[in-house]
N, C-alpha and C positions, 0 to 999 in steps of 0.2 A: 512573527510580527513583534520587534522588540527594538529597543533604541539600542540599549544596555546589556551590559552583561559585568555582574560587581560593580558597577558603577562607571564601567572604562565603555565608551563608544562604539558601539556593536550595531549597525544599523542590519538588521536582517540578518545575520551571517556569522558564527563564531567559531573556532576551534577549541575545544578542551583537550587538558592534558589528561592522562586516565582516570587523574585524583579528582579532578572537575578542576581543576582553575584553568585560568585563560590562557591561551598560548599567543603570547604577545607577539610573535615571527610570523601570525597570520595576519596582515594587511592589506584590511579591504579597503583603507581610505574612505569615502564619506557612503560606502555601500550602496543598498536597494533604497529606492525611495517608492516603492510600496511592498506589501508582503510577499515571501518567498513560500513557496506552498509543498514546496519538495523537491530534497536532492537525493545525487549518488554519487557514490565513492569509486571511481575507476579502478580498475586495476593496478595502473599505473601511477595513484594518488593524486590525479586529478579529480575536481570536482563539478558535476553539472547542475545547476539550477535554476530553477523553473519557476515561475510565479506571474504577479500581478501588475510587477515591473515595468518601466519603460527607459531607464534609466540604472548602470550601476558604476560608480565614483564620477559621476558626473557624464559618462558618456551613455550615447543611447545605445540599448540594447533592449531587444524587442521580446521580454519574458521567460526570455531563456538566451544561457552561454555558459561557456565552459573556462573553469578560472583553476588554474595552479597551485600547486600547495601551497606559496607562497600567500595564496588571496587575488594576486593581480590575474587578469582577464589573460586568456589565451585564446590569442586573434588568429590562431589557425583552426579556432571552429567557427563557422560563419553558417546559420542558419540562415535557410532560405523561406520559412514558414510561411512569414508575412500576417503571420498572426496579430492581432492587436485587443486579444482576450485572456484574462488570465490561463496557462496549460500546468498539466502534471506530468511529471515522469513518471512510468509505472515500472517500467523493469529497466535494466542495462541488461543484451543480449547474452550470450554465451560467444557470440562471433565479435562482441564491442560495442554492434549497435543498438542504435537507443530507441526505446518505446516508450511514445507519451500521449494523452489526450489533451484535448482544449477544443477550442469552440471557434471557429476557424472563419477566415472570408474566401466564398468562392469567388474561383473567375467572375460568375454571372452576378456578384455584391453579394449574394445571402450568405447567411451564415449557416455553419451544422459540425454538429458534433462529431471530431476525429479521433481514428486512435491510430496513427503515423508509426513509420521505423524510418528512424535519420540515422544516417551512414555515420560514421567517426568522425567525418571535417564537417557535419552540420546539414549537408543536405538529404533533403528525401527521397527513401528510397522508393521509387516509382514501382519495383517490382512486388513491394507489398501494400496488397488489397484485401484488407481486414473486410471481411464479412460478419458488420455492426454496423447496426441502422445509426441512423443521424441522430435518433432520439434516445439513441443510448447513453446512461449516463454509468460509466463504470467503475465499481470498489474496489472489488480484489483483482489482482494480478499475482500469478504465479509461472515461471517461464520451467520447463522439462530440462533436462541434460538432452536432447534433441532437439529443442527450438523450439518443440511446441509451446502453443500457449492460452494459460487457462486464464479464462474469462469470468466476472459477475459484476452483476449490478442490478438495473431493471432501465424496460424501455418508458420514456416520459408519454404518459398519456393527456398531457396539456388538461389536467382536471376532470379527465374521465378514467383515471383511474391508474394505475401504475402494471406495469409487467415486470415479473423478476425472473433472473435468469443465470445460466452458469453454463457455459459453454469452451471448447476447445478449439482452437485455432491450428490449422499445418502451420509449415515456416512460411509458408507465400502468402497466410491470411486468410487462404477458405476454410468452410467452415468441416471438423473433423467429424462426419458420421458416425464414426463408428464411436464416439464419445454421448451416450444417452441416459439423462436424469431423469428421465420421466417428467412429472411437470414440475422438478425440481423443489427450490423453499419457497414458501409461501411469504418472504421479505427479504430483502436486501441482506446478500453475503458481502459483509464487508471486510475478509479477510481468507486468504485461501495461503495455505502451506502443506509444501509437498512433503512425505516422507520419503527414507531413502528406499524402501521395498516398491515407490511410485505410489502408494498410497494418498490419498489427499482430505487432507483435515478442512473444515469451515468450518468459520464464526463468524456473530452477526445478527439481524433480528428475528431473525425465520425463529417459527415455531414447531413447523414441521417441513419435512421432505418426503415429496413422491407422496404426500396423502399419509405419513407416517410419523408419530410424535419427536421431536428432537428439538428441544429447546434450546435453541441461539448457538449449539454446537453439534458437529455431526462429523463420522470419518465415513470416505466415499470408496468403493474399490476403484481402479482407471481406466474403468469404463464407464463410470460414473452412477452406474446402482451404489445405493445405499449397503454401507457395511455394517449389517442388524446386531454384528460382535461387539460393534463399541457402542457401550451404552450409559451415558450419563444422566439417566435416571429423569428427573424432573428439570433439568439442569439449569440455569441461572433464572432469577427473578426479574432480569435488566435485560439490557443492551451489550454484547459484548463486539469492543472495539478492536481490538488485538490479540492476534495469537502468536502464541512462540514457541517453538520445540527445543530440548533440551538436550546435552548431548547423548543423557541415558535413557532417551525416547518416552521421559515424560513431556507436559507441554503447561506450558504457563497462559490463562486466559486473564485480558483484563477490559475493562469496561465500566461502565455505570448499573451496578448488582447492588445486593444486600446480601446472597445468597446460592449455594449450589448443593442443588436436593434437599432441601431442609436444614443445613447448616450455615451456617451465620460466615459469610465470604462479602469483604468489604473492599470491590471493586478488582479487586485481583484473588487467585486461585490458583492452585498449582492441581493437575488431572495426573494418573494413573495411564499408563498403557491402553487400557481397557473402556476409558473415560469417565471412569468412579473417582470419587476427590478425593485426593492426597492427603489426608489428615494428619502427615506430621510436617507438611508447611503452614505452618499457622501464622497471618498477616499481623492478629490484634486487631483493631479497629480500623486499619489498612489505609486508605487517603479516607480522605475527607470529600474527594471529588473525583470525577470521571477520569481514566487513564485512558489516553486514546493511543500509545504506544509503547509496545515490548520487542526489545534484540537482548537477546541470548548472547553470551560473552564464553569465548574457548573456556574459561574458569568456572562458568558453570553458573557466574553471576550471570548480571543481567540487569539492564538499565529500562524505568520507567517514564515516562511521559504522559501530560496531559493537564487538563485543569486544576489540580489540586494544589493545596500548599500547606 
């Protein structure tokens, strides 16, 4: 949600060069005229995104489309949605296509919460039927080198109360059996990352899993029992937003913290294999404000996001 970017006209949408400045040959002309809530980087450097939009350089588009390296729209992706509520993309497929949620109009007028796979030119694939209620509202997303795909959020109890949850999907949408948490974290997983062993990391508000202490992080086996090996102790005092793994299979957590096990971690934190903290990454007094996003970089760097300044 920004006009700007250094001062040069950036309505929703910029590209940077690796140094951070602006890559002036991206041309989005007068861009989104409401917020962009999330994209993805194709393979092919094309990009999709998704938001609150109705409108992008002036022509309408309905919250989502797919625009060129250049910046300019590419009109051979033509969604068929018919959405007119803000959606998100959660994954780009392994086969292309696209996985997003939003809050959708049915045939009958109502409205209800989806989570869709649109083919590569924009339309929906009919042959996928996610098994997630209407009142789901979903965080994490993590897609298998199989297709499968993993699920969390909680289901909306409209004021009586909230369900949280973490679940597995086949490639057609039903739901995987043989994927079982028990009754999973006691809050909202807002970040799931696979390893390459198939291992699966979460972070996020949970305090415990399966009735078992794990604060705000937890490593799962893939069948979704709790792995009692990784163990981060008392672990963050906050909210953690984002997780990242590194390429020598440590993992970078950030979020809205003060702390991790008794040590003084100021919204970001760097874990151990094992999920004990890294004590020779040391932040200083780290942001000032909540980090609601980390990506790991081949170099081992690695780019922050979020409220701070």
């Amino acid at each position: 949600i920004f006009m700007n970017y250094n001062n040069i006209i950036r309505n929703g949408i910029a590209k940077l060069s690796a140094e951070g400045g602006l890559d002036l040959g991206f041309n989005i002309g007068s861009g989104a005229n409401a917020p962009i809530n999330s994209t993805m980087v194709l393979s092919d450097g094309k990009i999709v995104i998704c938001g609150g939009f109705n409108f992008y350089n002036g022509i309408l588009h309905n919250g989502i489309l797919r625009i060129n390296m250049d910046g300019g729209v590419d009109t051979t992706f033509v969604p068929d949605l018919g959405a007119t509520y803000p959606t998100e993309i959660k994954a780009i497929l392994p086969d292309g296509k696209i996985l997003l949620t939003g809050k959708f109009q049915l045939d009958n007028g109502t409205w209800q919460r989806l989570l869709l796979r649109m083919n590569m030119d924009g339309g929906v694939d009919s042959s996928f039927n996610a098994d997630v209620p209407g009142n789901a509202v979903i965080y994490g997303t993590a897609v298998q080198p199989d297709g499968m795909i993993l699920l969390s959020g909680f289901l909306d109890g409209n004021g009586s109360g909230n369900t949280y949850f973490i679940k597995r999907l086949n490639v057609d949408g039903s739901a995987d059996t043989s994927f079982d948490p028990g009754t999973g974290p006691n809050d909202v997983t807002a970040s799931i990352v696979l390893q390459d062993d198939g291992w699966i990391l979460i972070a996020g508000l949970f305090t415990t899993y399966n009735g078992v202490d794990r604060h705000r992080i937890a490593r799962l086996h893939p069948d979704g029992s709790l792995d009692t090996g990784f163990d981060p102790g008392t672990g963050t005092d906050g909210n953690v937003w984002a997780l990242a793994l590194l390429p020598d299979g440590k993992m970078l957590i950030g979020g809205a913290f003060t702390s991790f096990n008794g040590v003084a971690r100021a919204n970001i934190a760097r874990l151990n294999e094992d999920g004990s903290l890294d004590t020779s990454f040391d932040p200083g007094s780290g942001t000032n404000n909540s980090i609601g996003s980390l990506t790991s970089l081949p170099s081992g760097k690695f780019m922050i996001i979020g409220a701070f300044d």
